[in-house]
C-alpha positions in Angstrom: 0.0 0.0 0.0 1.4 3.3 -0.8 0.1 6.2 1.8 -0.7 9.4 0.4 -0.7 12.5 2.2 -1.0 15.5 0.6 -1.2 16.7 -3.1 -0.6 19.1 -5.5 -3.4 22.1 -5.8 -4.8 22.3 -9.0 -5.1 26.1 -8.9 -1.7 27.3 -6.8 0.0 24.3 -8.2 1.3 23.9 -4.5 1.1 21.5 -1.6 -2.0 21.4 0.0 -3.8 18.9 2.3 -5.9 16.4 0.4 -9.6 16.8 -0.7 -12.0 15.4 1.6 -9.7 15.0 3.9 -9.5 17.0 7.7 -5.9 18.0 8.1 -3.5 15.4 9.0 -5.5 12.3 7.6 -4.4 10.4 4.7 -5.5 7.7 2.1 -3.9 4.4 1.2 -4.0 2.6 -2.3 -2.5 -0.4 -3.5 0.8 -0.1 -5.3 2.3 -3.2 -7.1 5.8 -4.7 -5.8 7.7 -3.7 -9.3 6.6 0.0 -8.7 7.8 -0.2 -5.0 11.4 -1.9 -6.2 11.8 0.6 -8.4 11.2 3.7 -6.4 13.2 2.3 -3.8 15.8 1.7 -6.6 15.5 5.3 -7.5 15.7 6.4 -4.1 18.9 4.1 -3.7 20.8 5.5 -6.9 19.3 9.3 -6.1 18.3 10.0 -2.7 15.1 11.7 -1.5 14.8 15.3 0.4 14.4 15.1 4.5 10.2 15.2 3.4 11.0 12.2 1.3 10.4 13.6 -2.3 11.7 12.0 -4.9 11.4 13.8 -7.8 13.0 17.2 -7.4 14.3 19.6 -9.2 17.2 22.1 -8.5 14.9 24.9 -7.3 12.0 22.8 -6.0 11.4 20.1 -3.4 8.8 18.5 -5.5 7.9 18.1 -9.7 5.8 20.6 -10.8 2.9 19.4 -13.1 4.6 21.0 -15.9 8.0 19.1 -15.1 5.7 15.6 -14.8 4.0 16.4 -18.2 7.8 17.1 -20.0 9.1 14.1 -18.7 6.0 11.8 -19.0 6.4 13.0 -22.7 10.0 12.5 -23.2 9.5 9.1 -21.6 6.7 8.3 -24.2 8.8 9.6 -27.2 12.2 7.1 -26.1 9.4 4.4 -25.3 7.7 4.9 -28.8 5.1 5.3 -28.0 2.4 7.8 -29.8 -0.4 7.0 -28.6 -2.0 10.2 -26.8 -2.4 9.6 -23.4 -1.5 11.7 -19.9 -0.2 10.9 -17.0 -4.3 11.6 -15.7 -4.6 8.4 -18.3 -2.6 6.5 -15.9 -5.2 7.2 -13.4 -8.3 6.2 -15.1 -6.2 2.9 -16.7 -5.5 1.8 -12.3 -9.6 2.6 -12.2 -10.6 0.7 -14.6 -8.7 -2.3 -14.0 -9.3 -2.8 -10.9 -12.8 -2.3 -11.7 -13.2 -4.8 -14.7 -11.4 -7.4 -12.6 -14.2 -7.0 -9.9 -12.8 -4.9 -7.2 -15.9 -3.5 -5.5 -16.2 0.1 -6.3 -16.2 1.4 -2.4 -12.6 0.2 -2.7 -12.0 1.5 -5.8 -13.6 5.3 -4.8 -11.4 5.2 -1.7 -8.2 4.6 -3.5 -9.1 7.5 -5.9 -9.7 9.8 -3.2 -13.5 10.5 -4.2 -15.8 12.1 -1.7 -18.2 9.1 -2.1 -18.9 6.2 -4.7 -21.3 8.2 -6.9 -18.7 9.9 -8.9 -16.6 6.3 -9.4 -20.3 4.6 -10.3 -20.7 7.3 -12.9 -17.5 7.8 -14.8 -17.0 3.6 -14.5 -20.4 2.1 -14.2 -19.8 0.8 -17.9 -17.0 -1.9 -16.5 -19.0 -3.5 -14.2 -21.9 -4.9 -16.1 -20.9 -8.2 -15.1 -22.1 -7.3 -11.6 -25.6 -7.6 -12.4 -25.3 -11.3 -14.1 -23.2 -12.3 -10.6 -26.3 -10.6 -8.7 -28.3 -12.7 -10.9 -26.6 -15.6 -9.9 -26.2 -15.4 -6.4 -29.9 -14.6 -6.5 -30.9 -17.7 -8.3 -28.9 -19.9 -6.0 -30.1 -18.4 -2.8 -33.8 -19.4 -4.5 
């Protein structure tokens, strides 16, 4: 699990508390063991700042979006890939596979850091149309 904390304001493009959350709280979300080996990797070869960041640049403790979206893009371009897609893509993409591999959608909205399922239901409600045949089924063999 990888504990998040705070985030970066959309409109100051600073640190700031997260939504929906009281000062000091925090959310969790799953994080797969070959992202964790290689952030500790690149924490190994490069350090991190006493907060812990990372990704830092010479006059900042932490990436600004515009520094994610150059090097997301640069990473793309040696990758080959041309596909248009954002590092917000990479967000949606964790959604909706955990989603279409039946991760119950309280779980998923948590993770995402949404005030409450509705806005999950809504933007992902078209992966989970296998829910209502597994309703169906339980149904049945409760009958």
């Amino acid at each position: 699990m990888y504990r998040i904390t705070e985030q970066i304001d959309g409109t100051t493009r600073q640190r700031a508390r997260l939504k929906h959350r009281k000062p000091g709280e925090f959310r969790e979300t799953p994080m797969p063991s070959t992202v964790r080996e290689s952030l500790l990797r690149y924490e190994k070869d490069h350090g991190a700042d006493p907060n812990g960041y990372l990704l830092r640049t010479q006059r900042s403790p932490y990436w600004a979006h515009t520094t994610l979206e150059y090097q997301w893009s640069a990473t793309k371009k040696r990758a080959g890939i041309t596909r248009k897609f954002t590092t917000y893509s990479l967000r949606h993409f964790f959604a909706s596979n955990c989603l279409s591999r039946g991760i119950p959608v309280t779980d998923v909205a948590e993770w995402m850091g949404h005030k409450n399922i509705n806005m999950t239901f809504k933007i992902y409600r078209h992966l989970m149309p296998a829910s209502i045949g597994r309703a169906a089924k339980l149904l049945n063999e409760g009958l």
